[in-house]
C-alpha positions as CSV (number, residue, x, y, z in Angstrom):
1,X,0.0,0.0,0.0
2,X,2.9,2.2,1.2
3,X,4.6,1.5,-2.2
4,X,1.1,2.7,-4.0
5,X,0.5,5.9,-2.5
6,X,4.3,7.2,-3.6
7,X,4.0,5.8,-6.7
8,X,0.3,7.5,-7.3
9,X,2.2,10.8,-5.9
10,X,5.3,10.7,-8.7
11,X,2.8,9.7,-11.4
12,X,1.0,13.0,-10.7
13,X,3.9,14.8,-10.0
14,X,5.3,14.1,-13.5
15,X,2.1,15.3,-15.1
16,X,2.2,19.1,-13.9
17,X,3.9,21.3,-15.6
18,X,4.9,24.4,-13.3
19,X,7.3,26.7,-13.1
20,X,9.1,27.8,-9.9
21,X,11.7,29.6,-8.3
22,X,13.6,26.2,-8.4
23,X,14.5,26.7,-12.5
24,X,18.2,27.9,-13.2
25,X,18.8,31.3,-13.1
26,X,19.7,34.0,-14.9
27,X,24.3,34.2,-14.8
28,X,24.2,38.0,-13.5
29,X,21.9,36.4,-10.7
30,X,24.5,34.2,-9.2
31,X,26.5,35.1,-6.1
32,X,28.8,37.8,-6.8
33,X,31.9,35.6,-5.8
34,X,30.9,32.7,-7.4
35,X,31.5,34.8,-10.7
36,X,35.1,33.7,-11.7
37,X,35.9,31.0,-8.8
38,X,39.9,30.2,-8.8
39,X,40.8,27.4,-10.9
40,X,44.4,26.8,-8.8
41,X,42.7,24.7,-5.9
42,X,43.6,21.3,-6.7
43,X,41.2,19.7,-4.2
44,X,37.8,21.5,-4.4
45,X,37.3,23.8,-7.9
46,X,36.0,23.7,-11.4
47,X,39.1,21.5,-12.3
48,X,39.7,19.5,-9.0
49,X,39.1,16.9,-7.5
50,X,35.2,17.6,-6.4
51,X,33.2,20.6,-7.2
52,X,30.8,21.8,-4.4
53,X,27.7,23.4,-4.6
54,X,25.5,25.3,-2.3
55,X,22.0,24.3,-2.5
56,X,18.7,25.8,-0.4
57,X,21.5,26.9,2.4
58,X,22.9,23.5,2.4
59,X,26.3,22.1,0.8
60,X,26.4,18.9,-1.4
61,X,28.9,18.0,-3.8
62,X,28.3,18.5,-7.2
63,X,27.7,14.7,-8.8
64,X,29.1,15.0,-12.5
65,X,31.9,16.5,-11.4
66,X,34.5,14.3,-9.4
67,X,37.3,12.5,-9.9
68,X,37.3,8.9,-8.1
69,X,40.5,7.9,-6.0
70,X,42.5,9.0,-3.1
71,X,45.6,12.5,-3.4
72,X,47.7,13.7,-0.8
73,X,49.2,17.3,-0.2
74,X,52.0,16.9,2.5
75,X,54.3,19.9,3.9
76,X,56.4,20.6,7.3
77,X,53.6,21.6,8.8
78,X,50.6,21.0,6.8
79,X,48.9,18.0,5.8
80,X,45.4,16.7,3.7
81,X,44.3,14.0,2.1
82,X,40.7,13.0,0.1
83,X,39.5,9.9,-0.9
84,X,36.7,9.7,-3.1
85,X,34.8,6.8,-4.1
86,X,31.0,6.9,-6.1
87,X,28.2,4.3,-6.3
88,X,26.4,4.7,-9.5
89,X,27.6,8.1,-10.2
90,X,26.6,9.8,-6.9
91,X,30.4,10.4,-5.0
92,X,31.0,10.5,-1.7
93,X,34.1,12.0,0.2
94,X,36.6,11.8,3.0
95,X,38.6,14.9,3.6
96,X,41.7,15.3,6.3
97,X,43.0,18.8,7.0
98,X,46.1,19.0,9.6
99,X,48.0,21.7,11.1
100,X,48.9,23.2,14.3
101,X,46.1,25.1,14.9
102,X,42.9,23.2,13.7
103,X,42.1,19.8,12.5
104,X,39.3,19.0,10.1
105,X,37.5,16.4,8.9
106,X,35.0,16.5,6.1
107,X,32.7,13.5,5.1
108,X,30.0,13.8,2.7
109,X,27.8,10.3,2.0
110,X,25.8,10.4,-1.4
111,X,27.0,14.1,-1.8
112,X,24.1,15.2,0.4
113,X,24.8,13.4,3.7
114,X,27.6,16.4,5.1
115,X,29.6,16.2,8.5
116,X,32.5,18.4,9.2
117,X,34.4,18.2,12.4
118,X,36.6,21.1,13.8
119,X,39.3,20.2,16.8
120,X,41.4,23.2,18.0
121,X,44.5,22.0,20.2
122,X,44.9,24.8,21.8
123,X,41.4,25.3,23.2
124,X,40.8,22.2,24.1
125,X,37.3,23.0,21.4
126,X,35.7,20.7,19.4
127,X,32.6,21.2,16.9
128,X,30.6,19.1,14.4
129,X,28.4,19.9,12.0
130,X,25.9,17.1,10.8
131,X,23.7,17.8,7.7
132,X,21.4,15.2,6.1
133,X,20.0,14.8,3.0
134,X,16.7,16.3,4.8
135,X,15.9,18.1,8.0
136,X,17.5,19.9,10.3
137,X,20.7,20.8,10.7
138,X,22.8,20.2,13.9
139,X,25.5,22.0,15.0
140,X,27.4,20.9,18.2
141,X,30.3,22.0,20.3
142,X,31.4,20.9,23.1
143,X,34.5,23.1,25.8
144,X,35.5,20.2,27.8
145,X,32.1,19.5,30.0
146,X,29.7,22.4,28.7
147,X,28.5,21.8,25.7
148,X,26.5,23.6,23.0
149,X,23.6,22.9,20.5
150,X,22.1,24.9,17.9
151,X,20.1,23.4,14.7
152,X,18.9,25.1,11.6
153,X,16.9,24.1,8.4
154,X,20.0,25.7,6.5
155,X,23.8,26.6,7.5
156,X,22.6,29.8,7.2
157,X,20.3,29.4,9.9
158,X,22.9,27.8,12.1
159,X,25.8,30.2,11.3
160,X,23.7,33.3,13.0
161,X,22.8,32.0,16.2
162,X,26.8,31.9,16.8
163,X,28.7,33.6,13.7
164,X,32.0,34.2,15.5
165,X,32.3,30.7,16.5
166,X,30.7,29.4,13.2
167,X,33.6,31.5,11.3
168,X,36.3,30.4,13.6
169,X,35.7,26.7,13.0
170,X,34.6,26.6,9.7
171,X,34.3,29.6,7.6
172,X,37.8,29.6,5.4
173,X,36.9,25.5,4.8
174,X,33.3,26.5,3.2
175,X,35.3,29.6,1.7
176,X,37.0,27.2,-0.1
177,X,35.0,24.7,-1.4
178,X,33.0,27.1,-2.2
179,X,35.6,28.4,-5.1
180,X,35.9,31.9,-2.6
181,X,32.6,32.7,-1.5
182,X,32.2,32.9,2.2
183,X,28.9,31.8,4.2
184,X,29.0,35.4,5.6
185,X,28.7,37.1,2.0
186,X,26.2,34.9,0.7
187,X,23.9,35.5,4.3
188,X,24.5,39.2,4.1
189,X,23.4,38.9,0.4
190,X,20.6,37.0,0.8
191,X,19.2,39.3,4.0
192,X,19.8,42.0,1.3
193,X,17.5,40.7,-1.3
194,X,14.8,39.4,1.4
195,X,14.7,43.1,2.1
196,X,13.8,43.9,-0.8
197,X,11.3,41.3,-1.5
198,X,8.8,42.5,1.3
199,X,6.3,44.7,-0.5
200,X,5.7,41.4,-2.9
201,X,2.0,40.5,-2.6
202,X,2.5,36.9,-4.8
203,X,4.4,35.3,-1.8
204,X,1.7,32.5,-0.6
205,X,0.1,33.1,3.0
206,X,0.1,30.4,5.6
207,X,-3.5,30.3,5.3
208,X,-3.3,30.0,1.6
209,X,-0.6,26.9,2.2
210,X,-2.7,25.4,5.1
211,X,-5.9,24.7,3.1
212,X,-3.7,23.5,-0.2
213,X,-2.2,20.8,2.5
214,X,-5.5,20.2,3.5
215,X,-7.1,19.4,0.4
216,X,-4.3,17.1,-0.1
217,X,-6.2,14.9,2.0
218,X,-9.1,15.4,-0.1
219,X,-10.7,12.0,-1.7
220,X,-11.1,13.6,-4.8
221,X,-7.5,12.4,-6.8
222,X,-8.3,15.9,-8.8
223,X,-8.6,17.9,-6.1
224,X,-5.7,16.5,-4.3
225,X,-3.7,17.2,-7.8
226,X,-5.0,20.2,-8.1
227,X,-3.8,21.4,-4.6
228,X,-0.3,20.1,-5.0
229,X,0.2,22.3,-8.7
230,X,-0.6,25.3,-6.3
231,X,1.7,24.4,-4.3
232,X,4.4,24.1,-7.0
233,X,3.3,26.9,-8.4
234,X,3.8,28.9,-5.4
235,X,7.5,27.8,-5.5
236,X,10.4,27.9,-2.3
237,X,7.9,30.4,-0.4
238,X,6.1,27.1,0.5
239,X,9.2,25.2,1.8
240,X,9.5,26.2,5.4
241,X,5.7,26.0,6.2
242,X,5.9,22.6,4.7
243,X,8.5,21.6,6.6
244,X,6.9,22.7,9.8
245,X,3.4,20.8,8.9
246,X,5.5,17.7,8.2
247,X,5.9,17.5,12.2
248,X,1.8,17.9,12.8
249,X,-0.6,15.5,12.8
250,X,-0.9,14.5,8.5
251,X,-2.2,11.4,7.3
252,X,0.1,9.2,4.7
253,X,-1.0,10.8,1.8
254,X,-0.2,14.5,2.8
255,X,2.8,13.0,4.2
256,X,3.7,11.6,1.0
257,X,2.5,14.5,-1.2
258,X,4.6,17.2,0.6
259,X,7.4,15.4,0.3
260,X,7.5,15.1,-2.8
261,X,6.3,18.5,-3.2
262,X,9.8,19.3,-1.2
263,X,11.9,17.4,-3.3
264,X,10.1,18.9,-6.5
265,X,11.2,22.4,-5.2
266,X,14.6,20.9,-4.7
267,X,16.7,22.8,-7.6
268,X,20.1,21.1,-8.9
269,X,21.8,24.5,-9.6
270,X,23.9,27.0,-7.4
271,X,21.5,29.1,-5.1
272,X,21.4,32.8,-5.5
273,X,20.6,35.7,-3.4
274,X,16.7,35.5,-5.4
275,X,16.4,32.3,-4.8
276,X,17.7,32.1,-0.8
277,X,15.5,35.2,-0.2
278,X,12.7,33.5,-1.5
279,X,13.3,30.7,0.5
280,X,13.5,32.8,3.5
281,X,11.0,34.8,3.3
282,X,8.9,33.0,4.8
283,X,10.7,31.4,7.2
284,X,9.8,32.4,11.1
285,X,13.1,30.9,12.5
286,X,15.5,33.2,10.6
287,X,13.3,36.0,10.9
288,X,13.9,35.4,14.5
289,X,17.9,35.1,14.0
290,X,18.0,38.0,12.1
291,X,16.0,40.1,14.1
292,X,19.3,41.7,16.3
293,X,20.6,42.7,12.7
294,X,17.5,45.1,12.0
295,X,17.0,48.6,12.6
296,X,14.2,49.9,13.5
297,X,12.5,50.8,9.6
298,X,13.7,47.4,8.8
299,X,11.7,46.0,11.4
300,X,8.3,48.0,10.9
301,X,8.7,46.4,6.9
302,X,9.4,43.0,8.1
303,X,6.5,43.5,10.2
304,X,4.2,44.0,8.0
305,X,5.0,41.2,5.5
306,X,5.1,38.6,8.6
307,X,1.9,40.1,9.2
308,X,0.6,40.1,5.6
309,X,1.8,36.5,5.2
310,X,0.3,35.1,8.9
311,X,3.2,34.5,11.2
312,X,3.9,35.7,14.1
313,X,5.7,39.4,14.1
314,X,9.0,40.2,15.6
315,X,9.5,42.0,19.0
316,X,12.3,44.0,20.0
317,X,13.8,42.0,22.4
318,X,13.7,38.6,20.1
319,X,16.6,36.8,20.5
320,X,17.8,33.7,19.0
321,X,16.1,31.0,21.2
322,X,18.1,27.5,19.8
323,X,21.0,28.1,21.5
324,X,21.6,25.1,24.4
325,X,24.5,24.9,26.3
326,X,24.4,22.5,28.8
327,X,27.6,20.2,31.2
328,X,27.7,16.5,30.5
């Protein structure tokens, strides 16, 4: 029965022709640094061993693009090694970074599957990032007995409940595989253009995304098809209300629908400041992360979108509320 219902869904997913913010976008769209990334990095570029990609906020490795095997860079006081393998075409990674300050290690399982683990000798510090393929994002680190969590949908989302720290542990290592564009560039650029976006009545309401979901329940097939093209339709607006409904009480064929819906929405190209604001804007927990980093105009304009859209408006003293520290 279970295989049924997700085969029903991908039958009438294939039928519906939508567009969405998902389609590749226009080259002038792209991040800025992304423009003309360094071809000299003999690990992680155009020309390397593995190209990465940032994807809705999340990295992944870009599957066409790898070279299987195993290279070693070795110096007094420097060392790294990668070792990639792939199953059918999808690669997956092992990465080593050594030196007297920092040691990283970077695994990436079916080039979605991403941990990265920082140790600092000196500190005593030690931090791990574990992304799956779906869900949220966990973020760990841990001083000896205190230790800290934070989760986000995106590394986005995880970078500003701690940026400092974030950067210290792991921004020049997504600098680089990222061909020279930092996490902090591509958030700033992203807050820019959600900004911006604000005054732009087409972005779906939570009520209008609530009754889509519940018509997907409906026992009419064409009604329940019906509801998911609006969905589509509606593009990555819809993704972080989804997301949340996925942990309410649904019955197997909403389940089934929205993730596929999700997946649907799922581009395979390079995000860009349009696309991550569009994402975002409808997203309550970074509106509550990014809340310290508005002024006061900024704030009134947010206001009224979160308003317009049906979630809950930001308050002056909103802080970000994931952080958990806690001794083991």
């Amino acid at each position: 029965m279970k295989w049924r219902l997700l085969l029903a869904v991908v039958l009438d997913l294939s039928i519906l022709d939508v567009a969405s913010f998902a389609q590749r976008p226009p080259d002038e769209e792209r991040l800025s640094s992304l423009q003309g990334p360094p071809q000299d990095d003999k690990l992680f570029s155009e020309g390397g061993v593995v190209r990465f990609q940032l994807i809705q906020g999340r990295l992944g490795l870009d599957a066409p693009r790898h070279r299987k095997g195993a290279e070693e860079i070795r110096s007094e006081h420097h060392f790294e090694s990668i070792s990639v393998t792939a199953e059918r075409g999808v690669p997956s990674l092992h990465y080593i970074c050594k030196h007297s300050d920092q040691q990283l290690t970077l695994s990436v399982e079916h080039a979605s599957h991403v941990r990265i683990e920082s140790w600092r000798p000196r500190t005593a510090e030690r931090s791990l990032i574990d992304q799956p393929e779906f869900g949220s994002i966990a973020w760990t680190i841990e001083r000896g007995q205190i230790v800290e969590h934070y989760s986000g949908s995106t590394l986005l989302h995880v970078r500003l409940q701690n940026s400092a720290l974030f950067d210290m542990h792991y921004g020049e290592l997504i600098e680089r595989v990222l061909c020279g564009s930092s996490l902090e560039e591509i958030s700033n650029q992203a807050q820019q253009t959600v900004m911006t976006r604000l005054a732009d009545r087409s972005v779906p309401t939570t009520l209008d995304i609530d009754q889509c979901v519940a018509e997907l329940r409906s026992p009419s097939r064409a009604s329940r098809m019906l509801a998911q093209q609006q969905l589509l339709s509606w593009g990555t607006p819809v993704v972080p209300v989804l997301q949340q409904l996925l942990s309410t009480d649904l019955d197997p064929e909403q389940v089934a629908r929205i993730k596929a819906t999700l997946r649907a929405l799922r581009p395979l190209v390079e995000d860009t400041p349009r696309s991550l604001a569009m994402l975002l804007l409808n997203d309550q927990q970074y509106w509550t992360f990014i809340t310290p980093r508005l002024d006061s105009e900024a704030r009134l304009a947010a206001n009224e979108h979160l308003s317009h859209v049906g979630l809950p408006t930001l308050e002056r003293s909103n802080q970000p509320a994931a952080r958990v520290a806690k001794r083991e």
